[in-house]
FIGU-834822 format. One record per atom (N, C-alpha, C, CB): residue number from 1; y, z, x; residue in one letter. Coordinates in steps of 0.1 Angstrom, whole numbers, plus 2048, in hexadecimal, padded with zeros to 3 digits. Each point is the difference from the previous one (the first is absolute). Glycine has a CB too. Example, Ala and Ser with C-alpha at 12.3 -4.5 7.8 and 13.67 -1.06 7.14 Angstrom:
<nodes>
NODE num north  up east residuo
NODE   1   7C7 84E  884       A
NODE   1   80C 800  7F7       A
NODE   1   80C 800  809       A
NODE   1   7F4 80C  7ED       A
NODE   2   817 7ED  80F       S
NODE   2   80B 800  809       S
NODE   2   80B 808  7F8       S
NODE   2   7FA 7EA  80C       S
</nodes>
This chain:
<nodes>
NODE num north  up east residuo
NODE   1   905 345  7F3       X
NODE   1   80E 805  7FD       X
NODE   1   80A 7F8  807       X
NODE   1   7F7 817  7FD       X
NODE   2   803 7E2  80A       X
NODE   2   80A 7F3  808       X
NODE   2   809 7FD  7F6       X
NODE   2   7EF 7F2  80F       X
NODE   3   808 805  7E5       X
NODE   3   805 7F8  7FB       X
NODE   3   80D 806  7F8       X
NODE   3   7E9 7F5  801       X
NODE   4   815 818  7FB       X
NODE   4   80D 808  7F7       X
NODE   4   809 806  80B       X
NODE   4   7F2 808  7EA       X
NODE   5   80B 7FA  820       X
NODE   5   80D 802  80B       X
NODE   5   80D 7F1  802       X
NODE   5   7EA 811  80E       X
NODE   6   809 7E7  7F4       X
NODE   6   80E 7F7  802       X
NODE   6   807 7F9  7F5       X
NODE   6   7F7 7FC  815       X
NODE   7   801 80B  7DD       X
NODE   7   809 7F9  7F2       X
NODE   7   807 80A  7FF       X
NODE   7   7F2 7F2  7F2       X
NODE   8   810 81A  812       X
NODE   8   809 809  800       X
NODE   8   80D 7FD  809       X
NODE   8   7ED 80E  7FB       X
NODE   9   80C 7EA  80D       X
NODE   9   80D 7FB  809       X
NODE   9   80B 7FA  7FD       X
NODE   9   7F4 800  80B       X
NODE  10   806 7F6  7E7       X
NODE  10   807 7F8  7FF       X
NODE  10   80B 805  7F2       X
NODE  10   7ED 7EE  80E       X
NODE  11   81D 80B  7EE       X
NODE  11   809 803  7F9       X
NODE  11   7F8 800  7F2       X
NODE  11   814 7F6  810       X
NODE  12   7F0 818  7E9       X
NODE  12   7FC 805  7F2       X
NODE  12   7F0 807  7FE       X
NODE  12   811 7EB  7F9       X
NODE  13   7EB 811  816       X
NODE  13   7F1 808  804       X
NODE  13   7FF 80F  803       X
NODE  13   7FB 7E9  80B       X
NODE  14   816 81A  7F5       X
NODE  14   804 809  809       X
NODE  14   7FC 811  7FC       X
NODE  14   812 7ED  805       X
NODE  15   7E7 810  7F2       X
NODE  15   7FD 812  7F6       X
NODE  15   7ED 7FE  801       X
NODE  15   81A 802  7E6       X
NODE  16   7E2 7F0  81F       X
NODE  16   7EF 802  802       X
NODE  16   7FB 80E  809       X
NODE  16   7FE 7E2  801       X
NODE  17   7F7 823  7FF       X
NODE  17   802 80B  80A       X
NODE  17   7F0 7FF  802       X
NODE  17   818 811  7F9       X
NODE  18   7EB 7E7  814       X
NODE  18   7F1 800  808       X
NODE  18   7FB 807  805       X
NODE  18   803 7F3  802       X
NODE  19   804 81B  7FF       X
NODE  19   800 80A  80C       X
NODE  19   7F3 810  7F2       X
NODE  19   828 7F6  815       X
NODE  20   7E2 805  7DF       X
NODE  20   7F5 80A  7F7       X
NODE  20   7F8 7FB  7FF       X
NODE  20   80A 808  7F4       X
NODE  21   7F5 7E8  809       X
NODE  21   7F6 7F8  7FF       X
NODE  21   7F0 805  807       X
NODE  21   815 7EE  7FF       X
NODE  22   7EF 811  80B       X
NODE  22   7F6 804  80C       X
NODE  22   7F9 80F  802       X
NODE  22   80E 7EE  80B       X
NODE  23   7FE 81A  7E9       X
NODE  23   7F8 80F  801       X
NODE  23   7FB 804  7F2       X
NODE  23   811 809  814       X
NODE  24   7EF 7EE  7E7       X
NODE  24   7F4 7FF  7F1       X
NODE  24   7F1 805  803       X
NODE  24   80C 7E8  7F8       X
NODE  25   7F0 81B  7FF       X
NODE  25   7F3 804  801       X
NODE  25   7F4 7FA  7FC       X
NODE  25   80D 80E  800       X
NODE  26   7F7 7E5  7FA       X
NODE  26   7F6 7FA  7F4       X
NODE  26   804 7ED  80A       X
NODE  26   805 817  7DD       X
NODE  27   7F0 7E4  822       X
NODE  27   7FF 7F1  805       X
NODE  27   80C 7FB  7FB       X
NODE  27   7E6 7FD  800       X
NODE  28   820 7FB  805       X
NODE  28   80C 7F9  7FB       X
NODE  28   801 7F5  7FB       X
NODE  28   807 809  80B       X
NODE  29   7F8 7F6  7E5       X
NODE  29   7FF 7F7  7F3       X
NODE  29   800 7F5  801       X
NODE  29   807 80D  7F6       X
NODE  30   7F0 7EA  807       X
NODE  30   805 7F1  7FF       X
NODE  30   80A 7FA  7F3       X
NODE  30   7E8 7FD  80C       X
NODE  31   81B 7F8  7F0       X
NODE  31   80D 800  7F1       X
NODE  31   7FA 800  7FC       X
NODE  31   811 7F8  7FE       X
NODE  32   7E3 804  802       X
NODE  32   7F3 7FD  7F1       X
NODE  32   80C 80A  7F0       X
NODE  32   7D9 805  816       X
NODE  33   821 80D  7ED       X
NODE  33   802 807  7F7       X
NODE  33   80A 7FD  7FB       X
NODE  33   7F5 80D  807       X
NODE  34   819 7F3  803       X
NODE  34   812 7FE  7FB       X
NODE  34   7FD 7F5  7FC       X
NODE  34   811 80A  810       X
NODE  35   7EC 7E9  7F0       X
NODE  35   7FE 7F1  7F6       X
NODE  35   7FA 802  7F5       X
NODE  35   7FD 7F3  810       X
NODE  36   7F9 819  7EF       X
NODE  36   7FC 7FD  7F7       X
NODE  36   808 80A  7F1       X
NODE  36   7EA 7F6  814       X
NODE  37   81C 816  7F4       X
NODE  37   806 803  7F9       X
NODE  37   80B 7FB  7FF       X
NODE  37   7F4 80F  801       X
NODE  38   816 7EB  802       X
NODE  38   80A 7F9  7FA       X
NODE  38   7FC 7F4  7FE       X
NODE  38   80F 80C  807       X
NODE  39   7E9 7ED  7F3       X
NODE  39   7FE 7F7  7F6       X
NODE  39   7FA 807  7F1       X
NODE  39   7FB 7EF  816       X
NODE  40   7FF 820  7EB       X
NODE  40   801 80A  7F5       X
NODE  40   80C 801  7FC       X
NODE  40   7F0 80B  808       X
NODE  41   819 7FD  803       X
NODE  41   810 802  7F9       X
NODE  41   805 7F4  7F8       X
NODE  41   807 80D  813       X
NODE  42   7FB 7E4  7F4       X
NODE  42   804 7F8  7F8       X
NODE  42   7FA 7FE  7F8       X
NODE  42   809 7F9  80A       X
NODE  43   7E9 809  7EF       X
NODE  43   7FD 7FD  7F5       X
NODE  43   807 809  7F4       X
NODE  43   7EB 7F7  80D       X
NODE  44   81A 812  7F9       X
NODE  44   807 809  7F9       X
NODE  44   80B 7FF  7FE       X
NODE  44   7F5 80B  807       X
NODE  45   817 7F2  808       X
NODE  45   80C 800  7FE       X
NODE  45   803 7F0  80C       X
NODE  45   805 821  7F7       X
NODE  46   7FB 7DA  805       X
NODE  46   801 7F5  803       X
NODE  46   80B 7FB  808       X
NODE  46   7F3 801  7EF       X
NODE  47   81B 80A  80B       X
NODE  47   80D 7F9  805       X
NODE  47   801 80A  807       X
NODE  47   80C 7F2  7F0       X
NODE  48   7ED 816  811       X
NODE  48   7FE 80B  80B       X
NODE  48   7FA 800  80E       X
NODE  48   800 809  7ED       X
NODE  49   7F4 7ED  811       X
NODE  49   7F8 7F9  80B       X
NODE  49   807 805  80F       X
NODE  49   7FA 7E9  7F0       X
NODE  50   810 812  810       X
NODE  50   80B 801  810       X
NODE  50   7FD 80D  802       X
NODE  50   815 7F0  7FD       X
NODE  51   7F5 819  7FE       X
NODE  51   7FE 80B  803       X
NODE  51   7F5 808  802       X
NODE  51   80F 7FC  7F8       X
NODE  52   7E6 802  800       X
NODE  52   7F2 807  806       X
NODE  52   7FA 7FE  80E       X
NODE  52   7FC 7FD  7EA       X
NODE  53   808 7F2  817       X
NODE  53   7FD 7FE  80D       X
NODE  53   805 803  80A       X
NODE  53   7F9 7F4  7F8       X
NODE  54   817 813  807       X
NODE  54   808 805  80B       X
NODE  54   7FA 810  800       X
NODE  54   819 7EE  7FD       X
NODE  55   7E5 819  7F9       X
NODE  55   7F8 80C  7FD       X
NODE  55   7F1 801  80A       X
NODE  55   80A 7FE  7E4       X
NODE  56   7ED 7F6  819       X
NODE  56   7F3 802  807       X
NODE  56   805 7FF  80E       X
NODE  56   7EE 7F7  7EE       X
NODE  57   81A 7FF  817       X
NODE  57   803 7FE  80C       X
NODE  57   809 80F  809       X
NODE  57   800 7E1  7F6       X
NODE  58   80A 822  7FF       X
NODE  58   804 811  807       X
NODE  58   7F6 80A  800       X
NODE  58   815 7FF  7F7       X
NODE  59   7E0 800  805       X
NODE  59   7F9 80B  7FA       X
NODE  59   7F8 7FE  80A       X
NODE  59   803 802  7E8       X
NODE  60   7F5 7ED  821       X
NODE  60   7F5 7FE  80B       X
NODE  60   809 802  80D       X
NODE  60   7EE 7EC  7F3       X
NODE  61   81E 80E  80B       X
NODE  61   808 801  810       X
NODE  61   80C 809  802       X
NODE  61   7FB 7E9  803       X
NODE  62   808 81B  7F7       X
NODE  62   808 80C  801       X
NODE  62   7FB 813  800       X
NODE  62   80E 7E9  7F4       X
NODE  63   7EA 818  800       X
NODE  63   7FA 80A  7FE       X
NODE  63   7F7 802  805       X
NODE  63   808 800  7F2       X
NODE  64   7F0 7F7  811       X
NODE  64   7F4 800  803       X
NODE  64   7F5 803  7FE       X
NODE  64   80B 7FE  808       X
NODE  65   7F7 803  7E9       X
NODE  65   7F4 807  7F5       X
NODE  65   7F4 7F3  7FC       X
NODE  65   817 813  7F4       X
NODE  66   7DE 7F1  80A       X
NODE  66   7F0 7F9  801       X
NODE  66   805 7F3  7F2       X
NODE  66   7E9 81E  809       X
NODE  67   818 7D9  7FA       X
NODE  67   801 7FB  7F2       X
NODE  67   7F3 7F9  7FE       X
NODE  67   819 7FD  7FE       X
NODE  68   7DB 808  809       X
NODE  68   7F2 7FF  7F8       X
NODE  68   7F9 809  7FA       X
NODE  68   7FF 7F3  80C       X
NODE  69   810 818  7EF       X
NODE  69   7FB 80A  7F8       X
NODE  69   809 7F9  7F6       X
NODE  69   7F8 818  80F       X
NODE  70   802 7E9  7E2       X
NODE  70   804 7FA  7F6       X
NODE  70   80A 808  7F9       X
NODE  70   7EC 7F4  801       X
NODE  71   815 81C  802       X
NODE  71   809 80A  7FA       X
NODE  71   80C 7FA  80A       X
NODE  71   7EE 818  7F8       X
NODE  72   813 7E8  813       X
NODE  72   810 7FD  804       X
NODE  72   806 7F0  7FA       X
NODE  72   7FA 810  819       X
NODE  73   7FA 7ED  7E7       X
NODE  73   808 7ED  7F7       X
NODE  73   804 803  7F6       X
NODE  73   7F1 7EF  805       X
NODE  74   80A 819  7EF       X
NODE  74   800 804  7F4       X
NODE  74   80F 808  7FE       X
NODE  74   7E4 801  800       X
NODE  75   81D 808  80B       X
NODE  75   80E 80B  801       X
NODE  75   80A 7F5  804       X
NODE  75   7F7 818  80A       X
NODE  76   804 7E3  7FE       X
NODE  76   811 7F4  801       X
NODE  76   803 7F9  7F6       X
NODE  76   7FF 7FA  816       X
NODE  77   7F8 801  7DF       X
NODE  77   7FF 7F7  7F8       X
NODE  77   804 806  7F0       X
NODE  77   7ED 7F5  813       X
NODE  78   80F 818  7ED       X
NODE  78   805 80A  7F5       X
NODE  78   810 801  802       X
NODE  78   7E8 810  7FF       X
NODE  79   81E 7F4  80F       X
NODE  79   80D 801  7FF       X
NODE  79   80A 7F6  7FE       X
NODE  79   7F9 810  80A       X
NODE  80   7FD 7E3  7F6       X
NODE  80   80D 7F7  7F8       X
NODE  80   7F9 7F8  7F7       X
NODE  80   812 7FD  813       X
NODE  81   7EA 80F  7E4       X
NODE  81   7FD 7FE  7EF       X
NODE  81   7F2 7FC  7FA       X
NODE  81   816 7F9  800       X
NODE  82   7E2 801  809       X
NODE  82   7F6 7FC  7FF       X
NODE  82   7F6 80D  7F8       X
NODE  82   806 7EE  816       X
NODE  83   7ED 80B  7E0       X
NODE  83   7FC 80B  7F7       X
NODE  83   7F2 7FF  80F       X
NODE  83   80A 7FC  7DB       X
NODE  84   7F8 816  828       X
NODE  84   7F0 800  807       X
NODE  84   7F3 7FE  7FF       X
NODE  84   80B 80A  805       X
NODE  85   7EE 7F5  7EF       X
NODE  85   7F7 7FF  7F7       X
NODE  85   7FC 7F2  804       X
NODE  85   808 810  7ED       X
NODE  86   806 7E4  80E       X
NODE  86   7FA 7F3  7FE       X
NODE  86   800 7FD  80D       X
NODE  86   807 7F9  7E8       X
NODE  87   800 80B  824       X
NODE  87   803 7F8  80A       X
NODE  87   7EA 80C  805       X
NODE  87   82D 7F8  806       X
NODE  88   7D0 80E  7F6       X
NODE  88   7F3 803  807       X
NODE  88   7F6 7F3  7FC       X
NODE  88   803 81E  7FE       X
NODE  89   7FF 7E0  7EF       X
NODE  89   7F9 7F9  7FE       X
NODE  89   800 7EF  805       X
NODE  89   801 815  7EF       X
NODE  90   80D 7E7  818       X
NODE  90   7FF 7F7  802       X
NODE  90   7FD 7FC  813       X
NODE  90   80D 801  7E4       X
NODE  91   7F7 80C  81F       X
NODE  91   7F7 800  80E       X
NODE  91   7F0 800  803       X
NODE  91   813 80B  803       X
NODE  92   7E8 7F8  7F2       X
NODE  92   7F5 804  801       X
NODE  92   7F4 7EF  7FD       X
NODE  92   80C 81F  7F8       X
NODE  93   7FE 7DA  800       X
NODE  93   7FF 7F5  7FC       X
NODE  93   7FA 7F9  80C       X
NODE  93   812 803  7ED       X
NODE  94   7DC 7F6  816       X
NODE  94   801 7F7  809       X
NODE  94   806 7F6  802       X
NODE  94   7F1 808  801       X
NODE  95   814 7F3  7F3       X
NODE  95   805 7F5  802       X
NODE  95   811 7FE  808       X
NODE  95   7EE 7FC  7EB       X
NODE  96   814 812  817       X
NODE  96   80F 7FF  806       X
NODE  96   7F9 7FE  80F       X
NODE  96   814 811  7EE       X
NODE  97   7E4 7F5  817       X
NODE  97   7FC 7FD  80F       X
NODE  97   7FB 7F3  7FF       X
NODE  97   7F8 818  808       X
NODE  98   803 7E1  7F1       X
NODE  98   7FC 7F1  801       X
NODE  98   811 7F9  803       X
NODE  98   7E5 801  7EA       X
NODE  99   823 801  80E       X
NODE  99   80E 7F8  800       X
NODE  99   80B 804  808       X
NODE  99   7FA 7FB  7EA       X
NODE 100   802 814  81C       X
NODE 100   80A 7FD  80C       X
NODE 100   7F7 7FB  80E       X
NODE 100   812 815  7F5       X
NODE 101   7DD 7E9  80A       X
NODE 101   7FE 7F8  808       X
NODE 101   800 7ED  7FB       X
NODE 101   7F3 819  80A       X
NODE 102   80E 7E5  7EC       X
NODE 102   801 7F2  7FF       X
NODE 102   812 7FF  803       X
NODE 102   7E7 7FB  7EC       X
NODE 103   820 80E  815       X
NODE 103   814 7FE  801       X
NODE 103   7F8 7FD  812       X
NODE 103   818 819  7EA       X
NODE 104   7E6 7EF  81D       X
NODE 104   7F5 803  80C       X
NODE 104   7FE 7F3  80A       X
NODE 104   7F4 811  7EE       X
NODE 105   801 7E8  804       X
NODE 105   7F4 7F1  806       X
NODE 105   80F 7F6  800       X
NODE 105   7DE 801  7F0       X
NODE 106   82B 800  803       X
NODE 106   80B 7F5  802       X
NODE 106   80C 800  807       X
NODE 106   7F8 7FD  7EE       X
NODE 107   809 80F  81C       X
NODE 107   80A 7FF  807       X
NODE 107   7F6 7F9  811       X
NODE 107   812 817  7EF       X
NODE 108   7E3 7EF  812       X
NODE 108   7F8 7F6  80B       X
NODE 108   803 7F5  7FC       X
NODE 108   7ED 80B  806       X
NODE 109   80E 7EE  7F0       X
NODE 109   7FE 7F4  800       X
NODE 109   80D 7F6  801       X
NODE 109   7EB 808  7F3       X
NODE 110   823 801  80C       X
NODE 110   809 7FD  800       X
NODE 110   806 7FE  812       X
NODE 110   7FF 809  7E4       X
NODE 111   7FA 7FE  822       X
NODE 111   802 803  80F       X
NODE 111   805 80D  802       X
NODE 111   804 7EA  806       X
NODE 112   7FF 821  7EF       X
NODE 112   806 809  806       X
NODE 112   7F7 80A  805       X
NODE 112   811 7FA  7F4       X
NODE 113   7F4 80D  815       X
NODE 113   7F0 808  80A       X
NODE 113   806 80D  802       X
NODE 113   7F3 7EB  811       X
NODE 114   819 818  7EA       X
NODE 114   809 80D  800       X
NODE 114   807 801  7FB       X
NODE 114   7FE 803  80E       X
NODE 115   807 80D  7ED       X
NODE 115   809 804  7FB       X
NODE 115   80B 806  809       X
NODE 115   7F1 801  7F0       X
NODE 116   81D 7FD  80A       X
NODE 116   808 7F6  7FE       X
NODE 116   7FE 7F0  804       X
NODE 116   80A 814  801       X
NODE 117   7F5 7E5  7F4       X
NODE 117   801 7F4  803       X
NODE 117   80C 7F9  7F4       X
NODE 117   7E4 801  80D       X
NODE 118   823 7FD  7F8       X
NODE 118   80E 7F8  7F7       X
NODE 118   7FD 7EF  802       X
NODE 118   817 817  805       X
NODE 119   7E7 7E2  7F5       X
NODE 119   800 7F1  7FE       X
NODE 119   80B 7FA  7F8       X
NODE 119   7E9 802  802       X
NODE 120   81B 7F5  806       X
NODE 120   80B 7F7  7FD       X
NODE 120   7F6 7F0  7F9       X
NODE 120   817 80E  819       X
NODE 121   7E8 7F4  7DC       X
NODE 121   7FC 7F3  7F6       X
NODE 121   7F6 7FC  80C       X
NODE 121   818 7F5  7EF       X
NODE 122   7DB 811  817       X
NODE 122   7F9 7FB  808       X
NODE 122   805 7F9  80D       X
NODE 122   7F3 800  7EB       X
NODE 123   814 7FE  817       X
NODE 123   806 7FA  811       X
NODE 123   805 809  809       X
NODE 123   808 7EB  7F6       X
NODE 124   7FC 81F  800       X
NODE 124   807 80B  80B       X
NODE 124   7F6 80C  7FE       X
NODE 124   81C 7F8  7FF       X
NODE 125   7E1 810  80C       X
NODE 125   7F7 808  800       X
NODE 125   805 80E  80B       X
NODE 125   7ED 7E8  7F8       X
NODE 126   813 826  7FF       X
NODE 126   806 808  80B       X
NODE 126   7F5 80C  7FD       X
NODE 126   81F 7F8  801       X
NODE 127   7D9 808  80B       X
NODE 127   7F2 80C  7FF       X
NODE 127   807 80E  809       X
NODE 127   7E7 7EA  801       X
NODE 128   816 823  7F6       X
NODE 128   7FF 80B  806       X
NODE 128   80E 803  802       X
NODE 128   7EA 7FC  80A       X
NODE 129   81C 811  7F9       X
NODE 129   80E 808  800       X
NODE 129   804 7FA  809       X
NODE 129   7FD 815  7F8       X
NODE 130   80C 7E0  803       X
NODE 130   80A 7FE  80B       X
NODE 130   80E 802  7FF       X
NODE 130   7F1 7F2  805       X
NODE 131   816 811  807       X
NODE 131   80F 7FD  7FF       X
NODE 131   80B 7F7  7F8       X
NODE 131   7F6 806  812       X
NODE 132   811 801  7E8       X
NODE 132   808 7F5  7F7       X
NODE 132   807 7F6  805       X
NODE 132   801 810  7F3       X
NODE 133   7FA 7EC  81B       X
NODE 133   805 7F4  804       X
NODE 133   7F6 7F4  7FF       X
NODE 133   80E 80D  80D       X
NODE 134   7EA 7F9  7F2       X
NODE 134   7EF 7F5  7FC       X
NODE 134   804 7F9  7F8       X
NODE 134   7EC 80E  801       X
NODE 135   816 7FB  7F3       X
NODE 135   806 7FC  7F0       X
NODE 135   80B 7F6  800       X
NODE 135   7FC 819  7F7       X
NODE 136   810 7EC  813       X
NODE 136   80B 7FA  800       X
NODE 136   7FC 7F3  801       X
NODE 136   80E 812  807       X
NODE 137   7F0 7EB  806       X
NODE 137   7FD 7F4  804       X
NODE 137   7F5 7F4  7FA       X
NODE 137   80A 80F  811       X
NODE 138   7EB 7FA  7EA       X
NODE 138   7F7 7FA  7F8       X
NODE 138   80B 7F4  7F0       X
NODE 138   7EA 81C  809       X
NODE 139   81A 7F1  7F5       X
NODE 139   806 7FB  7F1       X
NODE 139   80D 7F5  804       X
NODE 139   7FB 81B  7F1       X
NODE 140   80D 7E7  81B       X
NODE 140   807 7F5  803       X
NODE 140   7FA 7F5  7FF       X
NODE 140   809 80B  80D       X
NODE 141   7EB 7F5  7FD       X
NODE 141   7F9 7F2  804       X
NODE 141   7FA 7FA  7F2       X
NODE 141   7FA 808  81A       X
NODE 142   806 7FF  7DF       X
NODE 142   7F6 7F8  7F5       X
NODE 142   809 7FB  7F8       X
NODE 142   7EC 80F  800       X
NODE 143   821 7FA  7FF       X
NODE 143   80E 7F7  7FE       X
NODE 143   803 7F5  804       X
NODE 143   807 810  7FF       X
NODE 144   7FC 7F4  80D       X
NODE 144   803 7F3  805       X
NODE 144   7F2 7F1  803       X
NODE 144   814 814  80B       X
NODE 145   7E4 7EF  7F8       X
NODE 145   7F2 7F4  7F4       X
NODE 145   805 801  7F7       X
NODE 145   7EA 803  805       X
NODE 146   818 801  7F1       X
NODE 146   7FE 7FF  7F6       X
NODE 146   808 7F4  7F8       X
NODE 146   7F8 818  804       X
NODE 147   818 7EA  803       X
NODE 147   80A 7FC  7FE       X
NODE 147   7FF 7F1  80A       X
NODE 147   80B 81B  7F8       X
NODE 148   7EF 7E7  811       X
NODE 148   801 7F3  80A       X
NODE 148   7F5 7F2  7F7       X
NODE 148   800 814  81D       X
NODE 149   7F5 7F4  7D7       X
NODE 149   7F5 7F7  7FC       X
NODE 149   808 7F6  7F5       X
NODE 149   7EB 813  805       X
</nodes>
């Protein structure tokens, strides 16, 4: 629960709640299920994608409801329009656990080893919740390289 305390700390982290987190009753979920169900949603609603994923992400760190129960992925995913039926049939699909682990093998292979990870065209590299001065100064400098090359 380290890890969601101090992303709570930081700016826009500020509604995570590590404190319910910890008084759950059920093991605390890996993304596997939430990946795999919003790559269901988008197969559905595609321009919707975003939003689902701000949905699974309120629904694991805020609410703090099991999202390796497939009924709470399904309820967040019904209330913005999604048909429940097809989003079962396409969870259920092995091949969606094969492709959000091959999304998975190609972010290793790319170097990334955590989430958040924001990359600047591969040279600039910003791992894990950081302060929006990381950012600041990251995106300067690569300005200013960029502009110096």
């Amino acid at each position: 629960m380290g890890h969601w305390a101090m992303a709570k700390s930081h700016a826009g982290g500020e509604s995570i709640n590590p404190e319910l987190m910890a008084r759950r009753d059920f093991p605390y979920p890996h993304s596997t299920p939430g990946a795999i169900a919003i790559k269901a949603f988008a197969a559905q609603l595609p321009e919707r994608e975003g939003e689902y994923l701000e949905a699974v992400e309120r629904t694991h760190l805020v609410e703090c409801l099991n999202i390796d129960d497939a009924e709470v992925l399904l309820a967040a995913a019904e209330r913005l329009g999604a048909e429940p039926a097809m989003m079962r049939e396409v969870m259920a699909d092995p091949d969606m656990e094969k492709r959000v682990w091959g999304d998975h093998i190609e972010a290793v292979n790319a170097g990334i080893q955590s989430t958040p990870t924001v990359d600047f065209s591969g040279q600039y590299r910003i791992t894990g919740a950081q302060p929006m001065e990381i950012f600041q100064q990251t995106l300067e400098r690569a300005i200013a390289e960029t502009a110096d090359a």
